[in-house]
py3Dmol code that shows the C-alpha trace and the ligand (Angstrom):
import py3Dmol

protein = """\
ATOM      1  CA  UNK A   1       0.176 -19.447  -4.743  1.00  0.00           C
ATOM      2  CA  UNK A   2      -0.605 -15.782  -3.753  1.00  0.00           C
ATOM      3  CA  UNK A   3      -4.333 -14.817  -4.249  1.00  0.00           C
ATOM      4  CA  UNK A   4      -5.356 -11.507  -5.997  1.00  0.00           C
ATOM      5  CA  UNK A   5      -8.230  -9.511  -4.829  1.00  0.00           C
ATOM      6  CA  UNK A   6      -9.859  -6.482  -6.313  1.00  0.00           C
ATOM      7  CA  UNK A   7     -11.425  -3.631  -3.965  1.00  0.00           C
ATOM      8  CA  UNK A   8     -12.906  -0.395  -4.250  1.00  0.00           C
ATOM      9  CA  UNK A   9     -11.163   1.684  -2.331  1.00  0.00           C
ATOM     10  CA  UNK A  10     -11.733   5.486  -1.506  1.00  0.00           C
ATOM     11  CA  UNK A  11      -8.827   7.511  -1.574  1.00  0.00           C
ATOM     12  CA  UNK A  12      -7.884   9.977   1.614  1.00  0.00           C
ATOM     13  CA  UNK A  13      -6.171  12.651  -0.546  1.00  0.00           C
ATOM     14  CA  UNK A  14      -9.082  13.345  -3.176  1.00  0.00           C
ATOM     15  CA  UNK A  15     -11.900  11.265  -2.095  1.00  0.00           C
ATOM     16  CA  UNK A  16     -12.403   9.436  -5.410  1.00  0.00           C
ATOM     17  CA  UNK A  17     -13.157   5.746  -5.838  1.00  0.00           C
ATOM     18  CA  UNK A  18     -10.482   3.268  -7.814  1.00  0.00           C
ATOM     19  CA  UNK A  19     -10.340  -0.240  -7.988  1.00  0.00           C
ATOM     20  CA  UNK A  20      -7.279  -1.575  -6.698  1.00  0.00           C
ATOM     21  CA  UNK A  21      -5.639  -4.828  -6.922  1.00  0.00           C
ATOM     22  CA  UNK A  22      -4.172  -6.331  -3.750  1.00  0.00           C
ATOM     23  CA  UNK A  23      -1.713  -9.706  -3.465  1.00  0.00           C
ATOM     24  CA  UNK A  24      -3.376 -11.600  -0.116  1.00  0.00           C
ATOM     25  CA  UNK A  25      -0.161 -12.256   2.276  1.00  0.00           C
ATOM     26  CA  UNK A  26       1.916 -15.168   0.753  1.00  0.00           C
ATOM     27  CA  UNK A  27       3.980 -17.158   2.643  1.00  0.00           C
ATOM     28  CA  UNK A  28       7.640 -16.629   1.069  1.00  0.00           C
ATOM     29  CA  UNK A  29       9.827 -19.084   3.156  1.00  0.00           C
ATOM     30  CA  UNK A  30      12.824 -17.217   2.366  1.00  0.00           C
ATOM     31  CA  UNK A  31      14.597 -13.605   2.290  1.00  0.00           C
ATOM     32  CA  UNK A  32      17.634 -12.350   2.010  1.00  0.00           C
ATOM     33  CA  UNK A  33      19.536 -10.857   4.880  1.00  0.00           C
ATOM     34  CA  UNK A  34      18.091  -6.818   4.024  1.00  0.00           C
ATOM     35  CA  UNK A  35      14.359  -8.481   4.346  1.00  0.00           C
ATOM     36  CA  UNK A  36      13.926  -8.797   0.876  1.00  0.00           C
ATOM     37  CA  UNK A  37      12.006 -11.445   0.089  1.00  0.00           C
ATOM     38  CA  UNK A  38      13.064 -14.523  -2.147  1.00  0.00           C
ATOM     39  CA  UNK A  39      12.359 -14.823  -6.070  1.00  0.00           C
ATOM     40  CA  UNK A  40      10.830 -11.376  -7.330  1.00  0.00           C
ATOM     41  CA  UNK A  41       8.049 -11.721  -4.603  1.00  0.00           C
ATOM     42  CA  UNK A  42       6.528  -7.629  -3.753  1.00  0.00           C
ATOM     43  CA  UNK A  43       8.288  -6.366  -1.072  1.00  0.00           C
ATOM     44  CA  UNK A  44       6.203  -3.785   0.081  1.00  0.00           C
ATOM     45  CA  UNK A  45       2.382  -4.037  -1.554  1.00  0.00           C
ATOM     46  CA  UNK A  46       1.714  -0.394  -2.997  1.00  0.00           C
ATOM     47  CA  UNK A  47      -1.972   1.149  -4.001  1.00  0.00           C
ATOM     48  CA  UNK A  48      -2.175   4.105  -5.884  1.00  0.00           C
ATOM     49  CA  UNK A  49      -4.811   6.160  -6.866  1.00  0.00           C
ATOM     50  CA  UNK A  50      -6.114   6.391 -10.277  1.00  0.00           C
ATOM     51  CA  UNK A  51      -7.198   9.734  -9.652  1.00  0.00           C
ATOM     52  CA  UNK A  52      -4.928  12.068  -7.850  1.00  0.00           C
ATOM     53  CA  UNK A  53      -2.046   9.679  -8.364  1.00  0.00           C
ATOM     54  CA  UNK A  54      -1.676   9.376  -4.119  1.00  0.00           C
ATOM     55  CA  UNK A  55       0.586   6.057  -3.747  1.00  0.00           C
ATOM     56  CA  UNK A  56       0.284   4.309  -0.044  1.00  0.00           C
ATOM     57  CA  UNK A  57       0.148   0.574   1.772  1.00  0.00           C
ATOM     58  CA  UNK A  58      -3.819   1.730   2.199  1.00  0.00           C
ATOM     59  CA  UNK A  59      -5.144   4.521  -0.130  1.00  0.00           C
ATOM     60  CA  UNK A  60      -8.002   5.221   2.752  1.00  0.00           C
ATOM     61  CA  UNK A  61      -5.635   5.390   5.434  1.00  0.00           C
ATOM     62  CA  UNK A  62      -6.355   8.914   6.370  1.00  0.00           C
ATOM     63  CA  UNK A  63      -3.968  11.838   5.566  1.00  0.00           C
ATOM     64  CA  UNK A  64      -2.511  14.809   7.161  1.00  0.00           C
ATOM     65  CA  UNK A  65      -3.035  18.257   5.112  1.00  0.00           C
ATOM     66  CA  UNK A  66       0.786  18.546   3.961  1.00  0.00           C
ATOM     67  CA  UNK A  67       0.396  15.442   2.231  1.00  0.00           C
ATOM     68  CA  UNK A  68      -2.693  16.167   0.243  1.00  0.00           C
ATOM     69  CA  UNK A  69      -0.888  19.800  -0.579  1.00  0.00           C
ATOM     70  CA  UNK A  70       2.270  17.626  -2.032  1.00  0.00           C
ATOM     71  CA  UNK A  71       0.421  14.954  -4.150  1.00  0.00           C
ATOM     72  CA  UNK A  72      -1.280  18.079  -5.717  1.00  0.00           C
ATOM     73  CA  UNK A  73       1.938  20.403  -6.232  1.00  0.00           C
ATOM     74  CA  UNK A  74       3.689  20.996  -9.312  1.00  0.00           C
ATOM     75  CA  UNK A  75       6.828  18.771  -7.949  1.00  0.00           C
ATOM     76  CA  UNK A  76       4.870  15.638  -7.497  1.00  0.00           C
ATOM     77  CA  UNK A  77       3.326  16.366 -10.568  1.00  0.00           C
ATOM     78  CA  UNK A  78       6.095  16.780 -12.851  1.00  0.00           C
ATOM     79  CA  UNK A  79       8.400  13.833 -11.049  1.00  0.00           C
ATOM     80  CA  UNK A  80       5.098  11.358 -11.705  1.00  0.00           C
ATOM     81  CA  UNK A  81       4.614  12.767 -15.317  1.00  0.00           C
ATOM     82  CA  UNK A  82       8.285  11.837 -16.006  1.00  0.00           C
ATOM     83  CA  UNK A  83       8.610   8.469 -14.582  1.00  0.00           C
ATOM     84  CA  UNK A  84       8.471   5.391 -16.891  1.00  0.00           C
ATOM     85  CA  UNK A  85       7.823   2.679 -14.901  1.00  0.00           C
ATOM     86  CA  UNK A  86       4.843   2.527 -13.365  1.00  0.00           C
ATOM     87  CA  UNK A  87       5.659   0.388 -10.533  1.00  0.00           C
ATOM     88  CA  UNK A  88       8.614   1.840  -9.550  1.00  0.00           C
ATOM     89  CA  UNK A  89       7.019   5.167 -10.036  1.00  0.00           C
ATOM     90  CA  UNK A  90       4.457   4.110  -7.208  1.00  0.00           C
ATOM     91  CA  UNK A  91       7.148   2.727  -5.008  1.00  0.00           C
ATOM     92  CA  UNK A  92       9.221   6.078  -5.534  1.00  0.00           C
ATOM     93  CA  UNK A  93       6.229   7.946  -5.186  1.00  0.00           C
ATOM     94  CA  UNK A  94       4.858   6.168  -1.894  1.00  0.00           C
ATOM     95  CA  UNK A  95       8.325   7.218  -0.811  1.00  0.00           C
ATOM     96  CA  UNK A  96       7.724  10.692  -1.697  1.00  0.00           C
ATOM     97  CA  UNK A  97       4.909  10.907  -0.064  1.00  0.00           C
ATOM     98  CA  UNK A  98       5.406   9.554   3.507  1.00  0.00           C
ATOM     99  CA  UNK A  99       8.696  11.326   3.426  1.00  0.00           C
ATOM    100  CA  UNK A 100       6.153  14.614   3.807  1.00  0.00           C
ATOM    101  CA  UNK A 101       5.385  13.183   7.822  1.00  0.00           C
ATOM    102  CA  UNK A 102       6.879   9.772   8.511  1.00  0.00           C
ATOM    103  CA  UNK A 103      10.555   8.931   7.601  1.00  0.00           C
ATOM    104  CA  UNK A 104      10.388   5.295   8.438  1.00  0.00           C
ATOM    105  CA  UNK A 105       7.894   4.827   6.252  1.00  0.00           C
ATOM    106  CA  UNK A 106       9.972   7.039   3.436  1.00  0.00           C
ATOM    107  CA  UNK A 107      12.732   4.600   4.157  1.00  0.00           C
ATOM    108  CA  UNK A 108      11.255   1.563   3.991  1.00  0.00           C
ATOM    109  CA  UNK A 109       9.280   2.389   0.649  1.00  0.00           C
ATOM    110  CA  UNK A 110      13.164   3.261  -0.540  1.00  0.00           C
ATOM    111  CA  UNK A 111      14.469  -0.187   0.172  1.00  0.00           C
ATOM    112  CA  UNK A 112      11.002  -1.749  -1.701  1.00  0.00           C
ATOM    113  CA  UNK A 113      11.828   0.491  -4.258  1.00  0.00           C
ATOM    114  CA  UNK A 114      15.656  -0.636  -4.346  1.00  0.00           C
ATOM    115  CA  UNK A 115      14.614  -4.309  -4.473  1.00  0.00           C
ATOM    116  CA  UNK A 116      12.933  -3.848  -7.480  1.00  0.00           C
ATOM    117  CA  UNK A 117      15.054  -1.933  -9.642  1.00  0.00           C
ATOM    118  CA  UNK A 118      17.658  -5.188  -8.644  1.00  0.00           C
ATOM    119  CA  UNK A 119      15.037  -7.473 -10.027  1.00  0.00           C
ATOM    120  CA  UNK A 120      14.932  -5.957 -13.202  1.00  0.00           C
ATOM    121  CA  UNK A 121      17.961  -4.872 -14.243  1.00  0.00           C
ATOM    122  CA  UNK A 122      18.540  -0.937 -12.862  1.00  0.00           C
ATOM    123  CA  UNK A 123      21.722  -0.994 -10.926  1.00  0.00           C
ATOM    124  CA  UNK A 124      22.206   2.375 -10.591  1.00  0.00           C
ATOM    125  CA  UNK A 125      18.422   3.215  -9.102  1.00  0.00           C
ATOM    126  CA  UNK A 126      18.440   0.287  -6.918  1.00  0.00           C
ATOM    127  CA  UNK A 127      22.322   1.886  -5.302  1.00  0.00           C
ATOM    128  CA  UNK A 128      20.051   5.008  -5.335  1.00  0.00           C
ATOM    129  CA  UNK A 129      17.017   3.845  -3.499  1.00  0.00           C
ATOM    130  CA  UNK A 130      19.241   1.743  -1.115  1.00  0.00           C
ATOM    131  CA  UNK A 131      21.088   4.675   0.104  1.00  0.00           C
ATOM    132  CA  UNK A 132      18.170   7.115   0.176  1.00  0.00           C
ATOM    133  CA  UNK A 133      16.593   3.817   2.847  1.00  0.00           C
ATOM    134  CA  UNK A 134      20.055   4.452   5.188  1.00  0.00           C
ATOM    135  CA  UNK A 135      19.366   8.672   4.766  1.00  0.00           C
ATOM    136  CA  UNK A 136      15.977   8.803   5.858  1.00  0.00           C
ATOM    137  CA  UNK A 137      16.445   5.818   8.603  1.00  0.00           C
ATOM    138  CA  UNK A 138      19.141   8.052  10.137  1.00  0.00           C
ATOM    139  CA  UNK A 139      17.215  11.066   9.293  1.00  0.00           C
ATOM    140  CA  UNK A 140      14.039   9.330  11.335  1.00  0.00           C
ATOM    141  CA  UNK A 141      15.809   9.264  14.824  1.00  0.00           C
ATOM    142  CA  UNK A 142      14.037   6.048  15.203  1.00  0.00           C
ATOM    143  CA  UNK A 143      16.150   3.622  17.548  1.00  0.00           C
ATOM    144  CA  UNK A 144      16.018   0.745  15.595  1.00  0.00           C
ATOM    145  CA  UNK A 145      14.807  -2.837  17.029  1.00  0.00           C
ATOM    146  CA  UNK A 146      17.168  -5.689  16.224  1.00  0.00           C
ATOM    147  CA  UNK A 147      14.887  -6.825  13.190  1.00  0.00           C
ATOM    148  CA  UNK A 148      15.618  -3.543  11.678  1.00  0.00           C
ATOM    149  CA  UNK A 149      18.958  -3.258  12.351  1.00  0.00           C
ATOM    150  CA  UNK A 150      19.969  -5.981  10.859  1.00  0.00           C
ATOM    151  CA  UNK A 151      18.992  -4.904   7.267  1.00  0.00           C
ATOM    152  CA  UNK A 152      20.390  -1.656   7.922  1.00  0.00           C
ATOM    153  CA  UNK A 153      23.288  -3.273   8.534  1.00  0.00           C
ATOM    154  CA  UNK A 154      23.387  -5.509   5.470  1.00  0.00           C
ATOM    155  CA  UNK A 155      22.442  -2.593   3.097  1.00  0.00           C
ATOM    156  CA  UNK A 156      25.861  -0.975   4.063  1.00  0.00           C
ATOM    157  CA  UNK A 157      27.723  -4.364   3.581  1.00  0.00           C
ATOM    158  CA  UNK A 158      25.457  -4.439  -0.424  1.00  0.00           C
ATOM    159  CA  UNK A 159      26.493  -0.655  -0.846  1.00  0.00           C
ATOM    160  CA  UNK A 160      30.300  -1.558  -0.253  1.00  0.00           C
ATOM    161  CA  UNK A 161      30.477   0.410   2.584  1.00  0.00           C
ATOM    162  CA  UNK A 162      32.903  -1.982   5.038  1.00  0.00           C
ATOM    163  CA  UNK A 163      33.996   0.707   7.631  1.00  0.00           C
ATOM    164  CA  UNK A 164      30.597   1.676   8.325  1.00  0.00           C
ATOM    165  CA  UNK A 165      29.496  -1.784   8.385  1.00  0.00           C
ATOM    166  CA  UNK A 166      32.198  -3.106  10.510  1.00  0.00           C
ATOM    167  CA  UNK A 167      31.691  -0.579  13.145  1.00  0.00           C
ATOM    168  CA  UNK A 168      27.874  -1.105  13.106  1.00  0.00           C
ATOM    169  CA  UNK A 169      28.358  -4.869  13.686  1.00  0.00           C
ATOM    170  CA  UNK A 170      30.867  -4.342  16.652  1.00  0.00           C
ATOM    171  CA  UNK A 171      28.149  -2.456  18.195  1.00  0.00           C
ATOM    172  CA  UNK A 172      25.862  -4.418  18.064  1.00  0.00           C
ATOM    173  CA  UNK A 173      27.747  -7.627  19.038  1.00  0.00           C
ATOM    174  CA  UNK A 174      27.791  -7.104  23.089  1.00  0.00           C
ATOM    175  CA  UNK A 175      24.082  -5.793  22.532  1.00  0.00           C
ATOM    176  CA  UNK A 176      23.088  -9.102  20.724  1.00  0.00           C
ATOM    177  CA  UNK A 177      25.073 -11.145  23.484  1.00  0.00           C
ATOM    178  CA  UNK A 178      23.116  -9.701  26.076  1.00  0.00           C
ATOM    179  CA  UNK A 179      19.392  -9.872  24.153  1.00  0.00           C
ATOM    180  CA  UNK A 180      20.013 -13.610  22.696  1.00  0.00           C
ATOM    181  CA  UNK A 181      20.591 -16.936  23.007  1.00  0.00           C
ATOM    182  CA  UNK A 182      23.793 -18.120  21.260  1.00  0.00           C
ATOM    183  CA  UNK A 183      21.596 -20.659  18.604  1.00  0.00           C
ATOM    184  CA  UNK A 184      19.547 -17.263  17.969  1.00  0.00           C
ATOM    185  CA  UNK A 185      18.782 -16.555  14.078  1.00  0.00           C
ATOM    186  CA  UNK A 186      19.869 -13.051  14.870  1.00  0.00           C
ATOM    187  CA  UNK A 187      23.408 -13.666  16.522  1.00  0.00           C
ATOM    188  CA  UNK A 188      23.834 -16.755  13.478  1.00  0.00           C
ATOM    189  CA  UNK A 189      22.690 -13.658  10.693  1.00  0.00           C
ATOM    190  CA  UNK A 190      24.928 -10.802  13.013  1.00  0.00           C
ATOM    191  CA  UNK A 191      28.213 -13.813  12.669  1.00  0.00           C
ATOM    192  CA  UNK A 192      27.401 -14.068   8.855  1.00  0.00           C
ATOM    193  CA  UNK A 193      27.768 -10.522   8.147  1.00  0.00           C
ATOM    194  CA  UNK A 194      30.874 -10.595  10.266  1.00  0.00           C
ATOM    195  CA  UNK A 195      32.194 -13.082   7.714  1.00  0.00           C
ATOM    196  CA  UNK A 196      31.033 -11.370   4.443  1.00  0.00           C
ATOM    197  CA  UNK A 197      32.445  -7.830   5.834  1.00  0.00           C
ATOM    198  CA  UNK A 198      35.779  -9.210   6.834  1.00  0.00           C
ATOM    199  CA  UNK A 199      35.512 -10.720   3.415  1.00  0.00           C
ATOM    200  CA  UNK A 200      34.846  -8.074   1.466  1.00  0.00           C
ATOM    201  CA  UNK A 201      31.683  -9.778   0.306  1.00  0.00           C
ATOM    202  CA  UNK A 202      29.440  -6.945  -1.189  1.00  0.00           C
ATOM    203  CA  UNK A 203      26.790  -9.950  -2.514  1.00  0.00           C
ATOM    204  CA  UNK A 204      23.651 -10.439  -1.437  1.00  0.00           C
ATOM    205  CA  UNK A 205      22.880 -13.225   0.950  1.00  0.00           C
ATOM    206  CA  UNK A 206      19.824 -15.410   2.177  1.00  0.00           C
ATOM    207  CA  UNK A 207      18.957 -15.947   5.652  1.00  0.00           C
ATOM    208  CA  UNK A 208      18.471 -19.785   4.750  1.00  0.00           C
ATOM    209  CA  UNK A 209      22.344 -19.727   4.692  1.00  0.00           C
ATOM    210  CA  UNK A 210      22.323 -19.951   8.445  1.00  0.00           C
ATOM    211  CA  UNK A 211      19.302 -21.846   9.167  1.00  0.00           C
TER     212      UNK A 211
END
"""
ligand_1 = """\
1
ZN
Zn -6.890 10.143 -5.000
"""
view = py3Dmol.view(width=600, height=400)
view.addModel(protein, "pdb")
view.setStyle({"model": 0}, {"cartoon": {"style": "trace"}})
view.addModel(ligand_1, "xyz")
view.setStyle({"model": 1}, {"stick": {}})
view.zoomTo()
view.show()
């Protein structure tokens, strides 16, 4: 069972108060091979402010100025004013905003966002979101760690995109060789993909399938 708690918390952009409702960490035993987590469980817990309409992990996390100028400029303000669902508005719009300074963050909000709009039933959003998570991870110039590869990876293999895929996973092959053992989750999960891309397998997949 995942516990609820309600805190005041003090928002960096306009300094105003809101409650805010926040799932304590539950345990979800499984995911699927892109990190999202098994049966409709949040992928990415999202606060937004009541006030100013500033979306974030942490609403008092401080902020540098060129966010507070975008969550008060007529873009933001018009994209939130003509969204319709309000938690894939704050998803979307915690994407917005970190894409102003940090586009790991942007890209990780994306794939939350994606996640959800599977879960209920918008195909072409969650296509959307997915590819605007491979954009801005690319964008980032981040190296990624094996645990972030990985769903990068599988996001090409959901999106249909083989040739991409294919060459992504023959990278990383010799890399994975040399960083772990052979009984390693991340060689079985690198294997699976191998099989599901060579299949043609654009499905998505749990990690339990190779534990
Ligand atoms: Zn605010």
């Amino acid at each position: 069972m995942s516990r609820i708690l309600t805190l005041s918390v003090r928002c960096a952009v306009c300094g105003q108060t809101s409650e805010q409702t926040v799932t304590a960490s539950r345990y979800v035993p499984d995911h699927g091979l892109d990190g999202k987590p098994a049966g409709n469980a949040p992928g990415m817990p999202v606060m937004e402010c009541s006030h100013c309409h500033h979306a974030a992990a942490d609403l008092a996390d401080p902020v540098p100025e060129t966010v507070r100028t975008y969550v008060y400029s007529d873009g933001y303000r018009h994209w939130y004013a003509s969204q319709t669902d309000p938690i894939l508005r704050q998803l979307e719009g915690a994407a917005l905003i970190a894409a102003q300074t940090d586009l790991v963050t942007a890209a990780r909000w994306h794939l939350a966002a994606a996640w959800y709009c599977e879960d209920h039933a918008m195909p072409d959003r969650a296509e959307q979101n997915r590819r605007q998570y491979l954009e801005m991870t690319l964008a980032s110039g981040c190296k990624l760690t094996p645990d972030g590869m990985l769903p990068y990876l599988d996001s090409l293999r959901l999106l249909g995109r083989f040739e991409e895929a294919r060459a992504l996973a023959g990278q990383l092959q010799p890399a994975f060789a040399r960083l772990f053992e052979e009984q390693d989750i991340h060689r079985k999960i690198l294997q699976l993909e191998l099989h599901l891309i060579e299949s043609g397998d654009a499905a998505p997949h749990m990690v339990s399938e190779v534990m």
